[in-house]
N, C-alpha and C positions, 0 to 999 in steps of 0.2 A: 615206232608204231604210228598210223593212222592218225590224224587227231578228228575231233569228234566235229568238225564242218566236214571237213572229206570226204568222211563217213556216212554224215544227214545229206549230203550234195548227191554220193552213188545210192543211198534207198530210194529217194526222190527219184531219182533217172530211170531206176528198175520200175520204182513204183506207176509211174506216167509209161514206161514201154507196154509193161504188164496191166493195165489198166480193167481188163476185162474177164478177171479172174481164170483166165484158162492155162496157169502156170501150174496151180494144184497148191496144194499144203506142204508137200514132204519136197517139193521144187523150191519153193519159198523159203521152206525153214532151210534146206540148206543154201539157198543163194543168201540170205541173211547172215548166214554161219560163217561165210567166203568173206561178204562185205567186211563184218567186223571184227575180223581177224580169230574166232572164236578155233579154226583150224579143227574142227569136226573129234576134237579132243573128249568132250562127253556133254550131258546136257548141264551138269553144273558147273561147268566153265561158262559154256555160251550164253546160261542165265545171270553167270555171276558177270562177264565180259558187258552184256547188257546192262544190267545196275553200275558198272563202273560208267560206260557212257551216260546212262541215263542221271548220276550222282556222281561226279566226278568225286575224287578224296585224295589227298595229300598228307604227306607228315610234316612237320617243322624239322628242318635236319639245321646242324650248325656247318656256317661254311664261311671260314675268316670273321671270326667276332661278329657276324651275320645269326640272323634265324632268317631258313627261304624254305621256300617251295617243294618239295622231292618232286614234282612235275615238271615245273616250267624251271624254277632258279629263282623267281622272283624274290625279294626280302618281306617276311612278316612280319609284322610287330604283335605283341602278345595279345592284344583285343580282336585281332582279324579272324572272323568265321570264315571266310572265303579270300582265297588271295584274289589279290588284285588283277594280277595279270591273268589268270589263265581260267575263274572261278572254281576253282576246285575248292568243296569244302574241305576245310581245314581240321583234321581228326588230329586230337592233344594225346598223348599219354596219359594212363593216371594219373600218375604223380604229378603233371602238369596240371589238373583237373584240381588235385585237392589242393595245390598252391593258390591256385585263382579262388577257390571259396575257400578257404584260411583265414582267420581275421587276423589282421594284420597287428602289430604290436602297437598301435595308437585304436585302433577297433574297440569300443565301447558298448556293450548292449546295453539292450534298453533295461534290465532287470537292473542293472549295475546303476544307471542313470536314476532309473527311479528310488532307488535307497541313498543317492546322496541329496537328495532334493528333502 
């Protein structure tokens, strides 16, 4: 697939050729639809193909005792909202989600704290 400078580099080109509106609207959405690969499949692709460009998103996949990227390969570590290499935000699983707010087995609240004092 495309990646998303290629992509902003050929709007930009259309958009400076086309400059004086005389392409139309139903010209436009489908040369938009060409550029980014949307393949004229329905409009909730094209809009969702859109948001992926516009919010790139990744998984943490395991790869040799590794956590990376499903986009690029990059390696994450468990704090990383956006990888490094490629920014794509970084979408957890659940279960990953309730392990990070978990209190951990030295976790103390403060109700606990204030009855030993």
């Amino acid at each position: 697939m495309t990646n998303r400078e290629e992509i902003a580099a050929r709007l930009r080109e259309v958009g400076e050729d086309n400059n004086d509106w005389s392409m139309g609207a139903n010209a436009a959405f489908f040369k938009i639809d060409d550029i980014i690969g949307a393949q004229y499949k329905s409009y909730g692709f094209f809009f969702s193909r859109l948001a992926d460009l516009i919010d790139p998103t990744c998984n943490p996949v395991e790869a040799d005792n590794n956590i990376v990227c499903s986009e690029c390969g990059a390696d994450l570590y468990d704090d990383d909202l956006y990888c490094p290499h490629c920014g794509s935000r970084v979408v957890r699983g659940l279960e990953t989600l309730v392990q990070a707010v978990e209190p951990s087995d030295d976790y103390i609240d403060n109700q606990t704290l204030a009855l030993a004092t």
